[in-house]
DOKOL-470984 format. One line per 8 residues: number of its first residue (from 0); their letters; for each residue y negated, x, z negated of N, C-alpha, C. Coordinates in Angstrom, 1 decimal, always signed. Layout:
BEGIN
NUM	A	Y:X:Z:Y:X:Z:Y:X:Z; ...
REM end
This chain:
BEGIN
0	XXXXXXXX	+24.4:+26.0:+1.1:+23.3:+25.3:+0.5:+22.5:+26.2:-0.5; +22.5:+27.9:-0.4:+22.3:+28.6:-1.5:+20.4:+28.0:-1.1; +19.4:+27.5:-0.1:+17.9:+27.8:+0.3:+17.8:+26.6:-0.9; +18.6:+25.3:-1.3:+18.3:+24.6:-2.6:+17.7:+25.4:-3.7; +17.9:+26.8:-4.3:+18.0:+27.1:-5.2:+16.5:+28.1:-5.2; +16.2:+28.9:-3.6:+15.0:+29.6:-3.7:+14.2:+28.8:-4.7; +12.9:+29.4:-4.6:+11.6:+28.7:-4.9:+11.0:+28.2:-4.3; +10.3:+27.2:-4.9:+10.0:+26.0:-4.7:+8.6:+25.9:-4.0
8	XXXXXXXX	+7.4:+25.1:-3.6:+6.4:+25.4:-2.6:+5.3:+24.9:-3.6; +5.6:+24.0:-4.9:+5.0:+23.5:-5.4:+4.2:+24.6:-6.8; +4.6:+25.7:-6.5:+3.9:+27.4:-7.4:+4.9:+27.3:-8.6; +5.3:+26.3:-8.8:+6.0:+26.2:-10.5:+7.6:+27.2:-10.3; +8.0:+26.7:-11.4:+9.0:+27.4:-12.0:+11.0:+26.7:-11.2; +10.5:+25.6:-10.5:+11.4:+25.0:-9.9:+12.0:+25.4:-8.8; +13.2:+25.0:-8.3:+13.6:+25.5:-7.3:+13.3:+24.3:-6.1; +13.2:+24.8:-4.8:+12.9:+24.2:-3.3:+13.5:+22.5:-4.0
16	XXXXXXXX	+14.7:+22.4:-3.9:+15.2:+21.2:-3.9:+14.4:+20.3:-5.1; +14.1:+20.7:-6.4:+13.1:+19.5:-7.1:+12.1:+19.5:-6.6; +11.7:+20.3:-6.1:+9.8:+19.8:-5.6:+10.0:+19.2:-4.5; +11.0:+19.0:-3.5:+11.7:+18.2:-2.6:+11.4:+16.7:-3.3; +12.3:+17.1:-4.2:+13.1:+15.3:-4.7:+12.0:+14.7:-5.1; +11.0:+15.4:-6.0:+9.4:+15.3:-7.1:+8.3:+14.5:-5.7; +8.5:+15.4:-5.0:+7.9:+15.1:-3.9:+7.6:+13.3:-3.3; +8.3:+13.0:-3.1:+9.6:+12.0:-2.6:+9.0:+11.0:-4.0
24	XXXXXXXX	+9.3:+11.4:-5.1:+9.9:+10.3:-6.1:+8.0:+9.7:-6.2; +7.1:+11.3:-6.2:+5.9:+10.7:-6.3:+5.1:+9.9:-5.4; +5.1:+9.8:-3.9:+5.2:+9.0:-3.3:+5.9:+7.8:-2.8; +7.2:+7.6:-3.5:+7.6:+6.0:-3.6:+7.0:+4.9:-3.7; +5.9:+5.0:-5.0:+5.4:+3.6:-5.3:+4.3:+3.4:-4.3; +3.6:+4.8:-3.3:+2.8:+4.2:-2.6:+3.5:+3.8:-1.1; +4.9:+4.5:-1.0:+5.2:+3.9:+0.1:+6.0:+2.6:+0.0; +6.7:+2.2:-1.2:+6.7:+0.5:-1.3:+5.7:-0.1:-1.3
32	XXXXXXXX	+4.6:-0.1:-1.9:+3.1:-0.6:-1.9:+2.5:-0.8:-0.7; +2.7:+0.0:+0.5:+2.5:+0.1:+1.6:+3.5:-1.1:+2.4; +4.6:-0.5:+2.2:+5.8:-1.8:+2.5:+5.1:-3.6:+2.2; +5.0:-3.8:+0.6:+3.9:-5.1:-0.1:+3.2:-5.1:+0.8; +2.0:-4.4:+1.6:+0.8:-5.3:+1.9:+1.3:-6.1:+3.1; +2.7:-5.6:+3.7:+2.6:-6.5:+5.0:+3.4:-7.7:+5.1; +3.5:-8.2:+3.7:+3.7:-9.6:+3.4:+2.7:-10.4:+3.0; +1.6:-9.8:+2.7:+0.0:-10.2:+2.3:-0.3:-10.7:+3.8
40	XXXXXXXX	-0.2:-10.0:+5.3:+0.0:-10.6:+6.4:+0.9:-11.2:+7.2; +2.1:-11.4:+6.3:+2.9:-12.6:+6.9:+3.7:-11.9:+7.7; +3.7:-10.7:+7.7:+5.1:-9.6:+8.4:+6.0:-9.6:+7.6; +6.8:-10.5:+7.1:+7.9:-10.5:+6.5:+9.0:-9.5:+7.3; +9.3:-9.6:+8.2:+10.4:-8.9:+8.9:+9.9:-7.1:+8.4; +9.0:-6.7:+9.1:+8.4:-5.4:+8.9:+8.7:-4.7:+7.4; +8.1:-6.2:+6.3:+8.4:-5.7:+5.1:+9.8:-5.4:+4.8; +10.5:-6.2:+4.9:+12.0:-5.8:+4.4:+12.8:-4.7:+5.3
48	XXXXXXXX	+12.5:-4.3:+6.7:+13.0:-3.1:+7.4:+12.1:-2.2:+6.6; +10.9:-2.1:+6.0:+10.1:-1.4:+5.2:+11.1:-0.5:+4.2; +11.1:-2.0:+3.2:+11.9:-1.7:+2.1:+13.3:-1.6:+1.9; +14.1:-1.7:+3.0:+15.2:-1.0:+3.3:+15.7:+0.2:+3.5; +14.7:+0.3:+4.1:+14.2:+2.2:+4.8:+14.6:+2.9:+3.6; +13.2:+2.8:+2.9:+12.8:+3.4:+1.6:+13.8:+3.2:+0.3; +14.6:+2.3:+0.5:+15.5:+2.1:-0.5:+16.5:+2.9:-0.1; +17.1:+3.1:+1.0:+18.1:+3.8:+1.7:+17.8:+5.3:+1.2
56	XXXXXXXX	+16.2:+5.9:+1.3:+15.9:+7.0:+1.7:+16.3:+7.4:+0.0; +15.5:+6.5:-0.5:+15.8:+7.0:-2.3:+17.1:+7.3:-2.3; +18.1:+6.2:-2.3:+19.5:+6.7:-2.3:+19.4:+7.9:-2.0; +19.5:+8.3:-0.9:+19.9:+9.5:-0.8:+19.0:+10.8:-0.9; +17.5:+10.8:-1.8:+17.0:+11.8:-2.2:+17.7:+11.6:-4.2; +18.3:+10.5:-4.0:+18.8:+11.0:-5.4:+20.3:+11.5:-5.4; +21.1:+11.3:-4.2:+22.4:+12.1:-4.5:+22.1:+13.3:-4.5; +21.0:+14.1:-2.9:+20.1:+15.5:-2.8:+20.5:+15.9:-4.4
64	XXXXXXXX	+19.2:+15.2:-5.4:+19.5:+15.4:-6.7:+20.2:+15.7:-7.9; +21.2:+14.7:-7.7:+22.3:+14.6:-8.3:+23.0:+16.2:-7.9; +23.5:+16.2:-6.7:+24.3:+17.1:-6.0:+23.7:+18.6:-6.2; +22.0:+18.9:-6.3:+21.4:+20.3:-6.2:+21.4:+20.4:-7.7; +21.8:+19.2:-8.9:+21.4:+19.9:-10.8:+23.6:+19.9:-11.1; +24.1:+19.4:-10.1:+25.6:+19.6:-10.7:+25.5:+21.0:-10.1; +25.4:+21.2:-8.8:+26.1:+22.5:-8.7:+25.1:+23.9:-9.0; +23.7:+23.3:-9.3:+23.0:+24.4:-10.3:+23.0:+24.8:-11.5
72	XXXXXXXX	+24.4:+23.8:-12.3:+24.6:+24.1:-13.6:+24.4:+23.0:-14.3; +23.7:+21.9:-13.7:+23.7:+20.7:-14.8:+22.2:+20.8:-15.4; +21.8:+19.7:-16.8:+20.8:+19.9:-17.1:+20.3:+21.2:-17.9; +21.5:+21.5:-18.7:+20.9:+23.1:-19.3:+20.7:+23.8:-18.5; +21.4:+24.3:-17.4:+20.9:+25.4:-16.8:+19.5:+25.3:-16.5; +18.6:+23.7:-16.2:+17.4:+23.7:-15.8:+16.3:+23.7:-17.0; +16.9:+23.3:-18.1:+16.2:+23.3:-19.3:+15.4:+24.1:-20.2; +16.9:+25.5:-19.8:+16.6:+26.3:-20.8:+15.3:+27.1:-20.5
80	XXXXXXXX	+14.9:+27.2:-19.6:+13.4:+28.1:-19.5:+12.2:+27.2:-20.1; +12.4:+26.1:-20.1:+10.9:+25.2:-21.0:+11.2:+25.9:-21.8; +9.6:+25.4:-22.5:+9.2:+25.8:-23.5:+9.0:+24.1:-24.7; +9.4:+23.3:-23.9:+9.0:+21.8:-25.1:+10.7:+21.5:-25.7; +10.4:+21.3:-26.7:+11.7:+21.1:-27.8:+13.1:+20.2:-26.9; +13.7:+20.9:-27.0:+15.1:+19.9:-26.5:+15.1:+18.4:-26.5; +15.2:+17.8:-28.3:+15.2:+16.5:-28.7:+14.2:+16.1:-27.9; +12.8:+16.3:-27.7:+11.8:+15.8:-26.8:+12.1:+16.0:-25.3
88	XXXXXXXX	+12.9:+16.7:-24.6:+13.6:+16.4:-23.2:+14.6:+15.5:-23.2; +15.3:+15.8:-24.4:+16.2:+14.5:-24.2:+15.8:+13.3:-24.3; +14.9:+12.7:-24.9:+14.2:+11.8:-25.1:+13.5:+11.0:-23.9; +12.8:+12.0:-23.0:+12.3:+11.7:-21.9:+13.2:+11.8:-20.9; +14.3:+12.6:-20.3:+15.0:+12.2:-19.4:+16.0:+10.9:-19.9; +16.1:+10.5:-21.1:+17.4:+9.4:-21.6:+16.0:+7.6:-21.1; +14.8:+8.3:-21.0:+13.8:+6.9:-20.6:+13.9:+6.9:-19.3; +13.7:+8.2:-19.0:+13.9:+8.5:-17.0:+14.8:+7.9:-16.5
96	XXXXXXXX	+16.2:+7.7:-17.2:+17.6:+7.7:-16.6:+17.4:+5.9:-16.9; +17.5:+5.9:-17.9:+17.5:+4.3:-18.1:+16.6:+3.1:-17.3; +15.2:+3.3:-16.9:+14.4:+2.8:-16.2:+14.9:+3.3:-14.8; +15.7:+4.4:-14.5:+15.5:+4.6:-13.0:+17.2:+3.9:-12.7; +17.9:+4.0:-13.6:+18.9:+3.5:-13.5:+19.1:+1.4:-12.8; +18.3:+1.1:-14.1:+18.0:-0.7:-13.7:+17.1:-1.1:-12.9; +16.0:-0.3:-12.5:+15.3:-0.1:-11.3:+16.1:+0.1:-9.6; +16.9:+0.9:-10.0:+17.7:+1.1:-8.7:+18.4:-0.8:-8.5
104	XXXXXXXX	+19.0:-0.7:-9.3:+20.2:-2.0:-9.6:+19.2:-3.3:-9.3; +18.0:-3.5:-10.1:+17.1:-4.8:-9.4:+16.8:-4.7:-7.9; +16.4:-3.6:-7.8:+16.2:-3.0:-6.3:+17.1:-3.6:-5.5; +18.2:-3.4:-5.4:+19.5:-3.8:-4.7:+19.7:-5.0:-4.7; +19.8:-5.8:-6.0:+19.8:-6.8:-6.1:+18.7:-7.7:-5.0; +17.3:-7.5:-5.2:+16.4:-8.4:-4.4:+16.5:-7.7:-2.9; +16.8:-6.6:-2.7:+16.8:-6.3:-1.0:+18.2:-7.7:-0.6; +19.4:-7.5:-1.3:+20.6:-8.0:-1.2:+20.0:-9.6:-0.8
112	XXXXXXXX	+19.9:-10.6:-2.2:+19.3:-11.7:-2.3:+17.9:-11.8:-0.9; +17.3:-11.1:-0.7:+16.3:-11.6:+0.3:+17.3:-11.5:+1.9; +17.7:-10.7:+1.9:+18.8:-10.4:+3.4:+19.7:-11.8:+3.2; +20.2:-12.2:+2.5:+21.1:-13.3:+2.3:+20.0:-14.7:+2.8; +18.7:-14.8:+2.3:+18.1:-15.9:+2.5:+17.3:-15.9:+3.5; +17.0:-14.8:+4.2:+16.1:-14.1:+5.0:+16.3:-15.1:+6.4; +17.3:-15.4:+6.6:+17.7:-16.3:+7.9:+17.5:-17.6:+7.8; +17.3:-17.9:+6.4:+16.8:-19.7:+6.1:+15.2:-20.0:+6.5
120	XXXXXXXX	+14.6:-19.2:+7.1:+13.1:-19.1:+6.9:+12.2:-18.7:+6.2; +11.2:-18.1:+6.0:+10.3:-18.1:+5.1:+9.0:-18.5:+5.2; +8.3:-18.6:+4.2:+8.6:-18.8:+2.8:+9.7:-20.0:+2.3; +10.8:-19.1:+1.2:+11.5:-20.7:+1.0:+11.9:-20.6:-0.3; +13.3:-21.0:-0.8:+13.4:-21.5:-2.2:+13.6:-20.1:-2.9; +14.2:-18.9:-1.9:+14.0:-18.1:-3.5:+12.5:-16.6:-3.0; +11.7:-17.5:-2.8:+10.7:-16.5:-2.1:+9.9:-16.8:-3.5; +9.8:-17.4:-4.6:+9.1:-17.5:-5.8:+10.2:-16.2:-6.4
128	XXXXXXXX	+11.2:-16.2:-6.8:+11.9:-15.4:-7.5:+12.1:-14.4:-6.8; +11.9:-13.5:-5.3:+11.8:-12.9:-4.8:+10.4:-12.4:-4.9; +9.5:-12.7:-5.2:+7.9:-12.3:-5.5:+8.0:-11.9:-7.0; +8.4:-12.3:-8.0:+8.7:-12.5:-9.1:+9.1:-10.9:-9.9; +10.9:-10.6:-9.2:+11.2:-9.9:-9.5:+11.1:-8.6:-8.4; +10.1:-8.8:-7.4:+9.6:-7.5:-6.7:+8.8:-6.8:-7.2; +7.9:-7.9:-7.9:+6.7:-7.3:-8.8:+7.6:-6.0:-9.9; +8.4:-6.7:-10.5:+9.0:-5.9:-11.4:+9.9:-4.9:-11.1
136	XXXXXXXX	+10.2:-5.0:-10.1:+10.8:-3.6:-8.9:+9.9:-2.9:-8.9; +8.8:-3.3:-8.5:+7.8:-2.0:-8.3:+6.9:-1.8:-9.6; +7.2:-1.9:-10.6:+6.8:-1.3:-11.9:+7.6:-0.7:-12.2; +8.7:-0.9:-12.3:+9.9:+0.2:-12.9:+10.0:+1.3:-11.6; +9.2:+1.0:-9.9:+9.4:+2.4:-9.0:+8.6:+2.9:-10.2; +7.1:+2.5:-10.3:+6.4:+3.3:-11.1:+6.9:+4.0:-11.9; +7.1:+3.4:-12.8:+7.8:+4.2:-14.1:+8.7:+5.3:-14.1; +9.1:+4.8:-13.2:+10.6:+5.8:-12.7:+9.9:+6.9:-12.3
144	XXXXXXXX	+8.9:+7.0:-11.2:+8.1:+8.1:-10.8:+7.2:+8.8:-11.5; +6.6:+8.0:-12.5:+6.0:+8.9:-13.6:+6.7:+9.3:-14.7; +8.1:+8.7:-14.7:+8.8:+9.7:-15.8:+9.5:+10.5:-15.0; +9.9:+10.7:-14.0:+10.2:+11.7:-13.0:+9.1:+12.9:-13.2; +8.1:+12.8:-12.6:+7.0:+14.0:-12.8:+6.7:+14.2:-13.9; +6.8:+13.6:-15.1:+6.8:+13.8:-16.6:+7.8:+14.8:-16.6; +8.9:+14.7:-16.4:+10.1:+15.3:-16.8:+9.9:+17.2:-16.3; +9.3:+16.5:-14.8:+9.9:+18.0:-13.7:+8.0:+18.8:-14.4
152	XXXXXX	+7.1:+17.8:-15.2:+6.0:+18.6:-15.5:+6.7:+19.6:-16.8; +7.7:+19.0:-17.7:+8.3:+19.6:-18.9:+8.9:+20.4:-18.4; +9.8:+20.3:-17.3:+11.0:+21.4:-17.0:+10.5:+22.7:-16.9; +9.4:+22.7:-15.4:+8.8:+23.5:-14.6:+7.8:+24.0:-15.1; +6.3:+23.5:-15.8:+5.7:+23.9:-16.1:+5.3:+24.0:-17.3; +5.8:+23.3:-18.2:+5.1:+23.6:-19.5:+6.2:+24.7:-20.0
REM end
């Protein structure tokens, strides 16, 4: 797996596999967003094979992740070439981690809870609290994606 480690396509200072993952993390909220409109036309099925997909795929562009910063050394090894103060990386990956952490977890939760109800018909009794807390899923994709490219802007390029 040494092609993880070349250089990356995106000009910066990262290796192939973050601008991979960066890649990915910054198109999430438009490809769930994309997934949302086709409940606005009553494709409920479409939507949740949608957001299944894409929840599946994150999974596993974050083990990618996980798996290309343990066996590149972890976070110092990616650190130490910035140039923005440590305390201030820590800072911003400990918001990264936290928001993408309960993000994942509500995520699961409402794909879980809608597959469970999914066969009762819809629209039905937890299609208010499935609207609810989807909204809030896709503000913390957000978040998660712009403190992702926050992070890989501190690592890589500043």
């Amino acid at each position: 797996m040494e092609y993880m480690y070349q250089s990356g396509f995106l000009g910066t200072k990262a290796p192939i596999f973050m601008d991979i993952v960066t890649l990915i993390v910054a198109i999430l909220p438009m490809l769930v967003y994309g997934a949302i409109r086709f409940v606005r036309k009553g494709e409920y099925r479409i939507h949740g094979v949608l957001n299944t997909v894409i929840f599946f795929i994150t999974i596993l562009a974050v083990a990618y992740f996980e798996y290309g910063v343990r066996i590149g050394g972890g976070y110092a090894s990616f650190s130490q070439n910035s140039h923005v103060a440590h305390s201030y990386l820590i800072s911003v990956l400990g918001l990264h981690i936290a928001i993408a952490v309960m993000t994942l977890a509500l995520w699961a939760n409402v794909l879980y809870g809608a597959t469970k109800t999914y066969e009762k018909g819809l629209p039905g009794p937890y299609s208010k609290r499935h609207t609810r807390m989807g909204k809030i899923t896709f503000i913390g994709i957000v978040l998660t994606s712009l403190t992702g490219i926050w992070l890989y802007l501190l690592l890589f390029v500043y």
